[in-house]
C-alpha positions as CSV (number, residue, x, y, z in Angstrom):
1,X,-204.7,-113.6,69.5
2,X,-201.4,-112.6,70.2
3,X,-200.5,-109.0,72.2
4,X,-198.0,-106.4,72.0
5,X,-197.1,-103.2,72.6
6,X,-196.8,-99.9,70.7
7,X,-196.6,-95.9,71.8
8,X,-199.2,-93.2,69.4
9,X,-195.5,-91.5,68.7
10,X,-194.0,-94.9,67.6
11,X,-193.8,-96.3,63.9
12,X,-193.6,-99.7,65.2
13,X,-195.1,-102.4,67.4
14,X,-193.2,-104.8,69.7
15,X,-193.6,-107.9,71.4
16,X,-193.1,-106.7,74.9
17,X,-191.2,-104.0,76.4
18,X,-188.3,-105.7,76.8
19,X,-187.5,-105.3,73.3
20,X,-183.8,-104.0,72.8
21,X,-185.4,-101.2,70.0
22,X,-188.1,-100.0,71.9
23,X,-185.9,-99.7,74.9
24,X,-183.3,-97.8,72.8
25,X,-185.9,-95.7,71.5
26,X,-187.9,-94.9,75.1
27,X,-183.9,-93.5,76.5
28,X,-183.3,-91.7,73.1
29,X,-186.2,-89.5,73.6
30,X,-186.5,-89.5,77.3
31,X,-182.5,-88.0,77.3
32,X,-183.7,-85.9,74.4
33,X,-186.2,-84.3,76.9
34,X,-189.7,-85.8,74.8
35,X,-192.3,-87.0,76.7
36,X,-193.1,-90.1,76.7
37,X,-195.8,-91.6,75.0
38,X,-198.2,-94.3,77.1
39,X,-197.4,-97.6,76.1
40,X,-200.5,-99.0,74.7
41,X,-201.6,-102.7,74.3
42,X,-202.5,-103.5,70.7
43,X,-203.3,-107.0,67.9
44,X,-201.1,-106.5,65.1
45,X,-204.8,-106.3,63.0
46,X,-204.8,-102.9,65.5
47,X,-201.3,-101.6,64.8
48,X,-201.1,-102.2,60.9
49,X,-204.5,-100.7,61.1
50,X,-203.1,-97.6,62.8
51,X,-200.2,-98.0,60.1
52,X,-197.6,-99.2,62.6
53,X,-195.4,-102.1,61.3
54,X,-193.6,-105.0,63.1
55,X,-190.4,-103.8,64.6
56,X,-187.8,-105.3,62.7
57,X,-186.0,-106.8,66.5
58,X,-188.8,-108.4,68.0
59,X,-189.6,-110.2,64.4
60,X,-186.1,-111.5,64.0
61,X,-185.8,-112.6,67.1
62,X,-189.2,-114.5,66.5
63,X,-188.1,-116.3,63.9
64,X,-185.5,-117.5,66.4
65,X,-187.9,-119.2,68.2
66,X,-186.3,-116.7,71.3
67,X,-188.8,-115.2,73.7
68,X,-190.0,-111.7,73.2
């Protein structure tokens, strides 16, 4: 079962945090003064069940066949 990673204030759920979008998001808020949400460690059954989708990046580059 694969892993991946998500935030309780994101809409989304990544491969890894190496993800270009959840990067760009984590120094959008940070510079916006938010605080930053724990990254949490989730199956996508957990995520869509918490009514996160698959961030758009991490599938495309996915399909790929390019590391997360």
């Amino acid at each position: 079962m694969s892993e991946y990673i998500t935030t309780d204030a994101s809409d989304c759920y990544h491969s890894s945090e190496e993800c270009e979008a959840f990067k760009a998001g984590r120094r959008g808020s940070d510079a916006a003064g938010y605080r930053l949400h724990e990254i949490r460690r989730v199956t996508a059954e957990q995520a869509e069940g918490q009514r996160k989708t698959a961030c758009p990046v991490c599938a495309e580059r996915a399909a790929e066949g390019a590391p997360p």
